[in-house]
PARO-103751 format. One line per 10 residues: their letters; for each residue x, y, z of C-alpha. Coordinates in steps of 0.02 Angstrom, whole numbers, plus 50000, padded with zeros to 5 digits. Each point is the difference from the previous one (the first is absolute). Last residue first. Layout:
// residues N
A> X/Y/Z  ... $
//
This chain:
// residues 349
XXXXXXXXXX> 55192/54202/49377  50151/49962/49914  50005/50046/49823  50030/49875/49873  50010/49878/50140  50117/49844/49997  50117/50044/50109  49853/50032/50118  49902/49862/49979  50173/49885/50056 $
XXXXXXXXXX> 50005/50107/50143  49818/49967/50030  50051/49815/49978  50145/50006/50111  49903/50083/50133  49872/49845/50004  50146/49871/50016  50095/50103/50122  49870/49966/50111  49921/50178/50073 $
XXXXXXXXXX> 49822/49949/50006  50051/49846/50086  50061/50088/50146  49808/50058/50019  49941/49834/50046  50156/49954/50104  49967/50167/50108  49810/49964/50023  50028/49848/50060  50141/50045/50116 $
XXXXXXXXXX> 49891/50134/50051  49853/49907/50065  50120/49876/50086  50080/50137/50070  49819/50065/50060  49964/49822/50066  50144/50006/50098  49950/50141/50112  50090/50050/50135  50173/50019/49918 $
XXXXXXXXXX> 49899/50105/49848  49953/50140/50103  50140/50005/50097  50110/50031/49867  49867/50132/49913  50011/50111/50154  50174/49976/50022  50004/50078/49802  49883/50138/50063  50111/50061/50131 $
XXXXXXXXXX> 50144/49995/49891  49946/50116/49882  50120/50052/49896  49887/49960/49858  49836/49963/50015  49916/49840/50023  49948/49870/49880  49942/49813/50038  50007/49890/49846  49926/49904/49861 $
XXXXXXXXXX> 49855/50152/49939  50146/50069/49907  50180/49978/50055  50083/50026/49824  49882/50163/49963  50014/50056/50186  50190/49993/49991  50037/50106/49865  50050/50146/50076  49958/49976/50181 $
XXXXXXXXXX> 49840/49940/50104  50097/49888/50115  50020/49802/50000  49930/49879/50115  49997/49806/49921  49937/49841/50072  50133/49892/49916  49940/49886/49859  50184/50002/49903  49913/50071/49873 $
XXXXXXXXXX> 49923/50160/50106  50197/50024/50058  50071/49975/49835  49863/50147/49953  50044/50113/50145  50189/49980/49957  49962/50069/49831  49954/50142/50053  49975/50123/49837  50065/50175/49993 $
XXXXXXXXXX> 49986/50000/50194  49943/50178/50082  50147/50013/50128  49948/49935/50190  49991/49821/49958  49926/49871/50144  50018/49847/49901  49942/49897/50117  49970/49781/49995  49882/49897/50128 $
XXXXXXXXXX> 50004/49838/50013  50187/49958/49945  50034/49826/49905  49983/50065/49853  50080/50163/50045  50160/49906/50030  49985/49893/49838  50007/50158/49905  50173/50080/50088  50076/49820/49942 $
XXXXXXXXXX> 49976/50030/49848  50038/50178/49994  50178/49966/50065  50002/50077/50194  50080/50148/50059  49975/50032/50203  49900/49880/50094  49968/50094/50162  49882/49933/50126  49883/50127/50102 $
XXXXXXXXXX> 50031/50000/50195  49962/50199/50015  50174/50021/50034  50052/49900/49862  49904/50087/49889  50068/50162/50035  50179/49927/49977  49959/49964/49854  49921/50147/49934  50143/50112/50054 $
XXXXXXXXXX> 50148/49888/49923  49883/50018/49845  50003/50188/49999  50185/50025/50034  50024/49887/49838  50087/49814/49999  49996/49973/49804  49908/49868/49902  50137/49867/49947  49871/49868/49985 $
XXXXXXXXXX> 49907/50076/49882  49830/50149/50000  50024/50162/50091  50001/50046/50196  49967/49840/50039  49863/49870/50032  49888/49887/50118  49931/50064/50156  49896/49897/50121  49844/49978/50113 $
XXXXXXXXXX> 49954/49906/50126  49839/49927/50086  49971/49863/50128  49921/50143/50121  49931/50140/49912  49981/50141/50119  50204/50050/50017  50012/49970/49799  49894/50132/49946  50099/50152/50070 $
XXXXXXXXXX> 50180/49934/49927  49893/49972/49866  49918/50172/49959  50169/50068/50044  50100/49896/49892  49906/49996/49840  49996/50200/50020  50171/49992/50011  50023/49910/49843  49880/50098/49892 $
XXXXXXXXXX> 50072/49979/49839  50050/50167/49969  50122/49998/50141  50101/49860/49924  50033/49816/50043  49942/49947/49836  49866/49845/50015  49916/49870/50121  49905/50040/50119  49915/49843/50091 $
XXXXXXXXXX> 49878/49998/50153  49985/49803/50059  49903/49878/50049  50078/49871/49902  49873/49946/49857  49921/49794/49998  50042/49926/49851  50170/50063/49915  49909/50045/49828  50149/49962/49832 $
XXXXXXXXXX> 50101/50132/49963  49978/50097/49877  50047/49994/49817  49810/49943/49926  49952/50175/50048  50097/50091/49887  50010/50183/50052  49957/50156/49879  49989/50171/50028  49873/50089/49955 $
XXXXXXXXXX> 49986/50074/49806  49938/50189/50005  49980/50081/49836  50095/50165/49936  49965/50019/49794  49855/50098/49995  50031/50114/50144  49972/50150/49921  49962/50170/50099  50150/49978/50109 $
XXXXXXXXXX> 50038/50106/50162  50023/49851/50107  49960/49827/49916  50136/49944/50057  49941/50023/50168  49849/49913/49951  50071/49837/49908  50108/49998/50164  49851/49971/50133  49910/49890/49841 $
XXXXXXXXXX> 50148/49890/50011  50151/49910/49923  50007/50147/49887  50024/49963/49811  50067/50118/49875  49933/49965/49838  50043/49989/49798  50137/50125/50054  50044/50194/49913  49842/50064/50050 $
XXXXXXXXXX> 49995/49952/50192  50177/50038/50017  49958/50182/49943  49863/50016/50106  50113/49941/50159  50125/50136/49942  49848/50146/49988  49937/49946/50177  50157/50023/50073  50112/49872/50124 $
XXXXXXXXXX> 50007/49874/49856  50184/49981/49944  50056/49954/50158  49878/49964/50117  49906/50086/50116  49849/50020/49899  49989/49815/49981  49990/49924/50165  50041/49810/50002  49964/49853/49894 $
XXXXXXXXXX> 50006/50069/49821  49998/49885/49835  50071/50098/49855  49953/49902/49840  50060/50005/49830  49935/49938/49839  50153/49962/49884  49989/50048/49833  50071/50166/50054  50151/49941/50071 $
XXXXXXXXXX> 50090/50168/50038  49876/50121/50055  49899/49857/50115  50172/49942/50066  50045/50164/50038  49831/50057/50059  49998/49820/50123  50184/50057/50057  49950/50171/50050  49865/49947/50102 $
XXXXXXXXXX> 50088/49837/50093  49883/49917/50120  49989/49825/49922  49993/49992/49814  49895/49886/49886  50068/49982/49838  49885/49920/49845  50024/49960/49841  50200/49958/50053  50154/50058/49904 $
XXXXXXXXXX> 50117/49874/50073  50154/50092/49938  49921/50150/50041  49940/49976/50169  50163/49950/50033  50099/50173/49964  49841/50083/50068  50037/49897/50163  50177/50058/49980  49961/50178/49995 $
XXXXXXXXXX> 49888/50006/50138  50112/49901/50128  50150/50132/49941  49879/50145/50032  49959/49931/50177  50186/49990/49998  50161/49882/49999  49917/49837/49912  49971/49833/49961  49852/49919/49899 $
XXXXXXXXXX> 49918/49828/50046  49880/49921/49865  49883/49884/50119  49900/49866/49913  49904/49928/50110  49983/49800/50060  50100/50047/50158  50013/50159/50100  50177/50076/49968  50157/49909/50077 $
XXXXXXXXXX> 50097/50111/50117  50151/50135/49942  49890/50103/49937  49962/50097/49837  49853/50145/49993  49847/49972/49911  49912/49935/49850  49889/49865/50009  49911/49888/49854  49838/49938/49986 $
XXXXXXXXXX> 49912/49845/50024  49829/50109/50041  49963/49896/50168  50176/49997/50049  50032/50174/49943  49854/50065/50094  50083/49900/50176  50159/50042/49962  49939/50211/49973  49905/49993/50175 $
XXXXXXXXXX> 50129/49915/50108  50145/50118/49923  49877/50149/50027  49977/49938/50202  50201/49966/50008  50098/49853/49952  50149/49948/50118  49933/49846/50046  49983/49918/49827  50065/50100/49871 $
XXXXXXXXX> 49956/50127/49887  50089/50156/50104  49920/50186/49984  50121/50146/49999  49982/50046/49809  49815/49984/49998  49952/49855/49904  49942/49967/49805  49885/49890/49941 $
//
């Protein structure tokens, strides 16, 4: 498996792909290729760090390794040109480009005749949702060989239940427009006053690591929040980011940008949070039936949904339910083995 160039494979600096691709290699005891860091990889995988001075340096010494390890299969993370290299280069190799944000902005695949040509020359390109799958999709007459394959998360990692559930409104995520952060704070900044015993908080940074930089746009939110009496957490490790929404009531992952998959929403549903999520990207496949779903950038409708649930504890309970049951859809256990189909397809379907 083989990472984006900027993503770290280590604990608490690993990003949402990182997560995904340790958690497939763990079940699939494969190896990982990515870039090489000064901090200890994740442990019981195989990690094959490569150095470099360019994205065409990173590509050329992954190719270097690839060969030398000459794998049956490769399953690469984001990188178009790299997956045709590999697939032109290795071809008794079956290679994989596995997509998790939009593809016809992307390098490599911004027309419809350069995503049909990736399609041909690849034994699949997976999308880690339908919402993705279709805007692939864009302009193609055969679409064969692109599947959708969720993303995963291993339920048996989480934390343990805390008992009884603060009562408390939890975001947790990128401190970035498209994430709905002000929207967050406005619907609870106006919940809050009418829900005595009630808070809510903000966990996260502007990107994913301890060293997470100090942007205009983050010294904006917080102090925002702090006006409106919500706590600010800043960056947490992941670990420690999933026993906060275990222990939160009611979870939000207010989005504004159409999310390729939302993999906070499904931590969220596992953790046995009462969920609210908007109807964006890929959000509404994760959320299902398991969740309250508002629009984006609405902020009226996501205090709406807050006070909703705060009065009524047998809806969270309802939802918590619901979210655990459908969490288990998604454990890396039963995407491994539809991965594991997939390598082994003649022709995936």
């Amino acid at each position: 498996m083989v990472l984006p160039a900027s993503e770290a494979f280590a604990p608490g600096r690993a990003g949402a792909i990182a997560l995904v691709v340790r958690r497939l290699a763990a079940a699939a005891g494969a190896s990982v290729i990515g870039a090489a860091c000064a901090c200890p990889s994740f442990p019981g995988i195989a990690y094959h760090p490569v150095r470099f001075r360019s994205p065409l340096g990173y590509n050329s010494a992954v190719l270097r390794r690839l060969r030398q390890l000459r794998p049956a299969n490769i399953d690469i993370h984001q990188q178009p040109r790299l997956a045709r290299l590999a697939a032109r280069l290795l071809p008794a190799s079956r290679v994989i480009l596995f997509l998790h944000n939009e593809p016809t902005t992307m390098r490599g695949l911004t027309t419809a005749g350069a995503r049909a040509r990736t399609l041909r020359c690849l034994h699949a390109v997976v999308c880690v949702s339908d919402h993705l799958r279709a805007r692939y999709a864009t302009g193609l007459a055969d679409t064969a060989r692109l599947v959708t394959l969720y993303n995963p998360l291993t339920l048996a990692e989480l934390p343990p239940s805390q008992g009884e559930q603060r009562r408390e409104i939890l975001f947790a995520g990128r401190i970035v427009e498209g994430k709905g952060i002000a929207d967050f704070i406005a619907a609870a900044a106006a919940a809050l006053p009418r829900l005595p015993g009630w808070s809510a908080r903000i966990i996260g940074g502007d990107r994913f690591g301890p060293d997470s930089p100090e942007t205009p746009f983050v010294r904006e939110m917080r102090t925002r929040a702090r006006s409106a009496g919500i706590a600010w957490g800043g960056y947490l490790p992941h670990e420690d980011v999933l026993a906060a929404m275990a222990g939160a009531a009611i979870v939000a992952v207010p989005s504004r940008w159409p999310e390729p998959f939302g993999l906070t929403a499904l931590e969220a549903m596992a953790s046995g949070a009462a969920l609210v999520a908007t109807k964006a990207g890929g959000l509404p496949e994760v959320v299902g039936e398991a969740g309250l779903l508002v629009p984006a950038g609405d902020a009226a409708a996501l205090e709406a949904a807050f006070l909703r649930l705060a009065a009524d504890k047998s809806a969270r309970d309802r939802l918590a339910e619901a979210g655990r049951a459908r969490a288990k859809l998604f454990d890396t256990s039963v995407i491994a083995a539809r991965l594991q189909r997939l390598h082994d397809a003649e022709t995936p379907v």
